[in-house]
ROSE-4610 file (N, C-alpha, C; in Angstrom, 1 decimal, always signed):
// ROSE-4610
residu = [X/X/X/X/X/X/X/X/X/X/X/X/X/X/X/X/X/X/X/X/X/X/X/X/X/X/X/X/X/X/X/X/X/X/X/X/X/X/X/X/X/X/X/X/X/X/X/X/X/X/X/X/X/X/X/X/X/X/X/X/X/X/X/X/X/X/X/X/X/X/X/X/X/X/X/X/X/X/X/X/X/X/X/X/X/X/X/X/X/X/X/X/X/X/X/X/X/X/X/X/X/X/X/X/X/X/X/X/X/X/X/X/X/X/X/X/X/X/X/X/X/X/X/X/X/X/X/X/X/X/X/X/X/X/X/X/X/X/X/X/X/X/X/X/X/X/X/X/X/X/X/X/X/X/X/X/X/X/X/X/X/X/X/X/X/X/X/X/X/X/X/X/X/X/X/X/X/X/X/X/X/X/X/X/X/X/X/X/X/X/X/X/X/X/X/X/X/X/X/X/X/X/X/X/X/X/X/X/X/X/X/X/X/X/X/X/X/X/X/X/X/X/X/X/X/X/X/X/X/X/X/X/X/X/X/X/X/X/X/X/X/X/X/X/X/X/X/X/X/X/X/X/X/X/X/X/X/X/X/X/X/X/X/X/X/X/X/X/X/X/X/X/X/X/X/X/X/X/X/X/X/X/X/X/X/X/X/X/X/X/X/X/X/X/X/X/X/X/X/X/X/X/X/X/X/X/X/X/X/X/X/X/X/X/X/X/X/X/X/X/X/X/X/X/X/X/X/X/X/X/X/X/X/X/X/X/X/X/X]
num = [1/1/1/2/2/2/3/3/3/4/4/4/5/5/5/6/6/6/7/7/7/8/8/8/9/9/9/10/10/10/11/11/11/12/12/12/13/13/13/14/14/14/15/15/15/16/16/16/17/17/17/18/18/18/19/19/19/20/20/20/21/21/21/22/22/22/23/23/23/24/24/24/25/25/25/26/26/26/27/27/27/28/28/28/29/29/29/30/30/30/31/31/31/32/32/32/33/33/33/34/34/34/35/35/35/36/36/36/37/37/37/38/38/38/39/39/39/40/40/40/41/41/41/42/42/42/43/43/43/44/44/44/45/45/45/46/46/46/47/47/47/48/48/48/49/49/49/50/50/50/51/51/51/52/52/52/53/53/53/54/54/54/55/55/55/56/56/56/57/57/57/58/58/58/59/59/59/60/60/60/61/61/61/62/62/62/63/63/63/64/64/64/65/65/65/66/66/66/67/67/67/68/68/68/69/69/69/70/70/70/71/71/71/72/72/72/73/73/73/74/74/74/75/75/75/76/76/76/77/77/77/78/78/78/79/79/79/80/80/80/81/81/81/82/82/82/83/83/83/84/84/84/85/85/85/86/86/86/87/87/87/88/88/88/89/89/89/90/90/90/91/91/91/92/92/92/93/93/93/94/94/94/95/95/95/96/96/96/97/97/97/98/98/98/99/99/99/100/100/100/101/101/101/102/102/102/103/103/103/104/104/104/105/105/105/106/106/106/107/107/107/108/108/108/109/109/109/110/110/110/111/111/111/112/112/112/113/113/113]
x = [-58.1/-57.4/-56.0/-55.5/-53.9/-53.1/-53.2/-52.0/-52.0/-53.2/-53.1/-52.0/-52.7/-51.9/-50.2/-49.7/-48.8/-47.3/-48.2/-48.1/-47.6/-48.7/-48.6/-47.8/-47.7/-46.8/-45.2/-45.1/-43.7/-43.8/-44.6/-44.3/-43.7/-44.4/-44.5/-43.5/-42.9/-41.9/-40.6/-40.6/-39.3/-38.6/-39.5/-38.8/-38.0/-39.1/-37.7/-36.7/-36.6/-35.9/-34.9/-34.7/-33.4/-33.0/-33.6/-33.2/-32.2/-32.9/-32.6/-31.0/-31.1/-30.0/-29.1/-29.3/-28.4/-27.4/-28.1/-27.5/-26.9/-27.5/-26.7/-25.6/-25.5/-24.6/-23.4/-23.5/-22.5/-21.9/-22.8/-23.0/-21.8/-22.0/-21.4/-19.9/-20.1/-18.6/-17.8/-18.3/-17.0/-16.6/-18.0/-17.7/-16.2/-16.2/-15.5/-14.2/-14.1/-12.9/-12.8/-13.9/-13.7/-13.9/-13.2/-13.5/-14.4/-15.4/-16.2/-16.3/-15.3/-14.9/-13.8/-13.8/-12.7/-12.7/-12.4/-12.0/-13.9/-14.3/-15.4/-16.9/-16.2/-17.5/-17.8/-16.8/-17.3/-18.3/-17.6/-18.7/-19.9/-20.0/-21.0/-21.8/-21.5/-22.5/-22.6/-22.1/-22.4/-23.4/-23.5/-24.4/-25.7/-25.7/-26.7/-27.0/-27.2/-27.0/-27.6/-27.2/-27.4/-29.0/-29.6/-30.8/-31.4/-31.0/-32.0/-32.4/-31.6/-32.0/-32.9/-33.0/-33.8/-35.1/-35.1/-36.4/-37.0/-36.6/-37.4/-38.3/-37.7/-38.9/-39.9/-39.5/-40.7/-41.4/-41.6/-42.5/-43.9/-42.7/-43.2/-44.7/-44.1/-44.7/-46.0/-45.8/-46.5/-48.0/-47.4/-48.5/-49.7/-48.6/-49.4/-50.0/-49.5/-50.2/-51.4/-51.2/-52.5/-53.7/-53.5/-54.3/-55.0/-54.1/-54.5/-55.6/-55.5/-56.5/-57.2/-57.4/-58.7/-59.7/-59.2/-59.8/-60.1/-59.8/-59.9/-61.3/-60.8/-62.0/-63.2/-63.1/-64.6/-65.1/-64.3/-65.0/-65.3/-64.9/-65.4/-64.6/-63.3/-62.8/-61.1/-60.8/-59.7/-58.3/-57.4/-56.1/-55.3/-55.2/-54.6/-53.6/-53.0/-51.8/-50.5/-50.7/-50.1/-49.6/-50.4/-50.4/-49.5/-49.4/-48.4/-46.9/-46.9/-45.4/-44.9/-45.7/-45.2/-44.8/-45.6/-45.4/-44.0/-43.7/-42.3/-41.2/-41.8/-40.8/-40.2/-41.6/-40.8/-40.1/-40.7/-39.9/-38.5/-37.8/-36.5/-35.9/-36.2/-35.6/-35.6/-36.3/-35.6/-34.6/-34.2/-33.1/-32.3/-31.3/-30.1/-30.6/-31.7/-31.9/-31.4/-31.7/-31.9/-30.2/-29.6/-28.0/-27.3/-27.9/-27.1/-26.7/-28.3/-27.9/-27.4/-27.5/-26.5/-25.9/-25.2/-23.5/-23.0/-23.9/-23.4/-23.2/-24.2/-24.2/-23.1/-22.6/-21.7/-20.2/-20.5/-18.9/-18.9/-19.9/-19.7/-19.3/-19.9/-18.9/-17.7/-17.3/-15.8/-14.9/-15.6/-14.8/-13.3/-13.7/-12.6/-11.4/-10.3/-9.6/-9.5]
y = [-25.0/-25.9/-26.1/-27.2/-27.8/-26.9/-27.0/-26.0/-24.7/-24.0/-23.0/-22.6/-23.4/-23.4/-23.6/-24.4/-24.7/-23.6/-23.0/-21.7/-20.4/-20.2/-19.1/-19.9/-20.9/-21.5/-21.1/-21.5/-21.3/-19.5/-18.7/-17.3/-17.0/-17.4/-16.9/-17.5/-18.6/-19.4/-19.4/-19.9/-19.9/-19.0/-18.0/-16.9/-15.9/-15.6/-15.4/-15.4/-17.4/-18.2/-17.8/-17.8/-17.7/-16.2/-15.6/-14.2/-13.9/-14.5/-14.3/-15.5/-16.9/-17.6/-17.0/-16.2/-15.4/-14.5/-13.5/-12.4/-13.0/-13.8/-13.9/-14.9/-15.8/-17.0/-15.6/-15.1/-14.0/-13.0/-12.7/-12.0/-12.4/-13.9/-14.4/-15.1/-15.3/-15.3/-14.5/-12.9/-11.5/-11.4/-11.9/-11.7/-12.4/-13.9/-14.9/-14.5/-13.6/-13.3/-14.4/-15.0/-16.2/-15.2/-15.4/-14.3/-15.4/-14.6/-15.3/-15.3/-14.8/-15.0/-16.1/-17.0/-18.3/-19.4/-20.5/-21.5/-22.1/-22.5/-23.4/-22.2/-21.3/-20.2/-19.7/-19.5/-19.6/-20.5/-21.9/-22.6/-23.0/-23.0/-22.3/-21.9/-20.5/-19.7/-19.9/-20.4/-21.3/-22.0/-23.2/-24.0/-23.6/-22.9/-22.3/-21.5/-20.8/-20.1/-21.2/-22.4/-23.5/-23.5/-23.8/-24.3/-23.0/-21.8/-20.9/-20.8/-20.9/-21.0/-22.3/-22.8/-24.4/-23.5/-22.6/-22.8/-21.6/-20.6/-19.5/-20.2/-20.9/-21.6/-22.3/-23.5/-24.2/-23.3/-22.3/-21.2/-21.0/-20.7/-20.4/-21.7/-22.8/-23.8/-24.2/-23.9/-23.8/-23.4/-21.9/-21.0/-21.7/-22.1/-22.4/-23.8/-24.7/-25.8/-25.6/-24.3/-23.9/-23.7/-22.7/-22.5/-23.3/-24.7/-25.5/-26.2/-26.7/-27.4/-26.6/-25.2/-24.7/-24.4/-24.7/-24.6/-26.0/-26.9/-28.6/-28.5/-28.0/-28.1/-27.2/-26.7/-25.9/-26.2/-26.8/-27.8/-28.9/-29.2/-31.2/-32.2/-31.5/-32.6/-32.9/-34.2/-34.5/-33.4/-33.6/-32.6/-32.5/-31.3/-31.4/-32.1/-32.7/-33.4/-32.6/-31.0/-30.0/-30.0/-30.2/-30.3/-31.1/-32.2/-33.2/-33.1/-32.4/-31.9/-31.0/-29.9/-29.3/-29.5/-30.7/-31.7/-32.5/-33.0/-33.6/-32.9/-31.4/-30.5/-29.8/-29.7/-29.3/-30.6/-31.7/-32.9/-33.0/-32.6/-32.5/-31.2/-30.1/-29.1/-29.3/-30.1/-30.4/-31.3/-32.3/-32.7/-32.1/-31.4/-30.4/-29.5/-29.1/-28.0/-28.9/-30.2/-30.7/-30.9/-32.1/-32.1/-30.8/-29.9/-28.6/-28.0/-28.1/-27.7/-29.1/-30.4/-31.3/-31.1/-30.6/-30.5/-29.5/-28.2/-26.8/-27.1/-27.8/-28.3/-29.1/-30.3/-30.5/-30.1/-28.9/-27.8/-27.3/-27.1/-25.8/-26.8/-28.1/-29.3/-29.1/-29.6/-30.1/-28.7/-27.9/-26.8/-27.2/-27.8/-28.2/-26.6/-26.6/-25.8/-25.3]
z = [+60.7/+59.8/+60.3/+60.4/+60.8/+60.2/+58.9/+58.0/+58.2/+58.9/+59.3/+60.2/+61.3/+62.6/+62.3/+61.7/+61.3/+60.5/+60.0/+59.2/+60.6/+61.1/+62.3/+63.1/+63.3/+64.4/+63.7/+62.5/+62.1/+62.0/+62.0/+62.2/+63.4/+64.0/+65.6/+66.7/+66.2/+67.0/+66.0/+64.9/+64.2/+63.5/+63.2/+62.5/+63.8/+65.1/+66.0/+66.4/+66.6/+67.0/+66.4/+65.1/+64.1/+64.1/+64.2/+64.4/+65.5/+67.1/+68.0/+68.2/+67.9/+67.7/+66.9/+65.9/+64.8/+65.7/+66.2/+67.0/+68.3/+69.1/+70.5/+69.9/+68.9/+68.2/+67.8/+67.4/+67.0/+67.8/+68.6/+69.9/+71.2/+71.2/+72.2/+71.9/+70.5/+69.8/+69.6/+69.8/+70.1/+71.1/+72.1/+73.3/+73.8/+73.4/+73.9/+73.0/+72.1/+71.0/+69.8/+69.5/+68.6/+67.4/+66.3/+65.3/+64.2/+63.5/+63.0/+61.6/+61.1/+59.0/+59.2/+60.4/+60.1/+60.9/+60.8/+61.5/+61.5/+63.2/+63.6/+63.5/+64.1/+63.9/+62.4/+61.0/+60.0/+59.6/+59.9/+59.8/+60.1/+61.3/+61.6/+61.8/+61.3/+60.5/+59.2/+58.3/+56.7/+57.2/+58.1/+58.0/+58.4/+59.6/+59.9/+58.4/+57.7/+56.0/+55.7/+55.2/+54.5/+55.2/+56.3/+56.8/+56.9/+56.8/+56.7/+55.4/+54.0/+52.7/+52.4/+53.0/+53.2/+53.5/+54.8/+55.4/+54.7/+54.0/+53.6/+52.5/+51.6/+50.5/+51.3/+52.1/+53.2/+53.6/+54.0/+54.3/+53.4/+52.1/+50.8/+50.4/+50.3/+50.2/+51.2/+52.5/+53.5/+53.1/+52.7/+52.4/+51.6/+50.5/+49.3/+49.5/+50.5/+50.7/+51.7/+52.3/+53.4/+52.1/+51.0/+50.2/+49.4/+48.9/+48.4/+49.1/+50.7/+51.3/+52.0/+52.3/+52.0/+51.1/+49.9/+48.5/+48.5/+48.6/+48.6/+49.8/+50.8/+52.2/+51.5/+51.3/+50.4/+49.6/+48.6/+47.6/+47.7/+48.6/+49.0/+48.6/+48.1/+47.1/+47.6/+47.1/+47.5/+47.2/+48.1/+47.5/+46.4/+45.9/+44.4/+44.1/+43.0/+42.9/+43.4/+42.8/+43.0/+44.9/+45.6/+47.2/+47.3/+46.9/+47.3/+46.2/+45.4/+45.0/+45.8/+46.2/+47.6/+49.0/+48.9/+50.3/+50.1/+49.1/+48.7/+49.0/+48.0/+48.2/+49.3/+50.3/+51.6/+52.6/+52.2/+53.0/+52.7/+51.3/+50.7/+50.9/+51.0/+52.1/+52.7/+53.9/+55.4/+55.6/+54.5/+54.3/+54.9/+53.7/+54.2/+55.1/+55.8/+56.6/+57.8/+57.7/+59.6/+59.1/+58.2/+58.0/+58.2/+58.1/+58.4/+59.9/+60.7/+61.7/+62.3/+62.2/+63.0/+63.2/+61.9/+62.1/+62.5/+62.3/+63.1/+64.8/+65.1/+66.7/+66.8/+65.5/+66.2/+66.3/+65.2/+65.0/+66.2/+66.5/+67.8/+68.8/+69.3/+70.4/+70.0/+68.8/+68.7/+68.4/+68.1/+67.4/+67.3/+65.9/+64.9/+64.4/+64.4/+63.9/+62.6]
């Protein structure tokens, strides 16, 4: 099933990802002396914040939209109404998730003072 895949894919590839961008993004900003409770690297790391509180519920939702259409695939029947409030809802966390990291990418170009 798609939602499966989709599910383990966001285990297996994004949950690193952000771990690993976490630590070397901080990592490489002591290195270079940029201090990071101020100025471009506070922010972001706020924004980066902002799209990881976005992505822990989308997870959440994932799950439960994997469960919904396996239960829908076994019973023959169309997807719950419930499936598609979750589907909205993770389309609207990715809102501010993707506006978040835009603009962290583009703090880190301009590194604004």
């Amino acid at each position: 099933m798609v939602s499966e895949r989709v599910v383990l894919a966001d285990w297996l590839f994004t949950s690193p990802a952000v771990v690993v961008q976490a630590a070397t993004g901080v990592a490489l900003a002591a290195i270079a002396g940029f201090p990071i409770t101020h100025g471009w690297v506070a922010y972001g790391i706020a924004l980066y914040a902002i799209a990881g509180a976005c992505w822990i519920p989308v997870v959440v939702l994932q799950i439960r939209m994997q469960d919904l259409a396996r239960r829908a695939e076994l019973a023959g029947t169309a997807l719950a109404e419930r499936y598609w409030r979750y589907a909205r809802a993770w389309f609207w966390l990715g809102v501010p998730a993707f506006i978040a990291v835009v603009l962290a990418i583009g703090d880190m170009i301009v590194k604004p003072s």
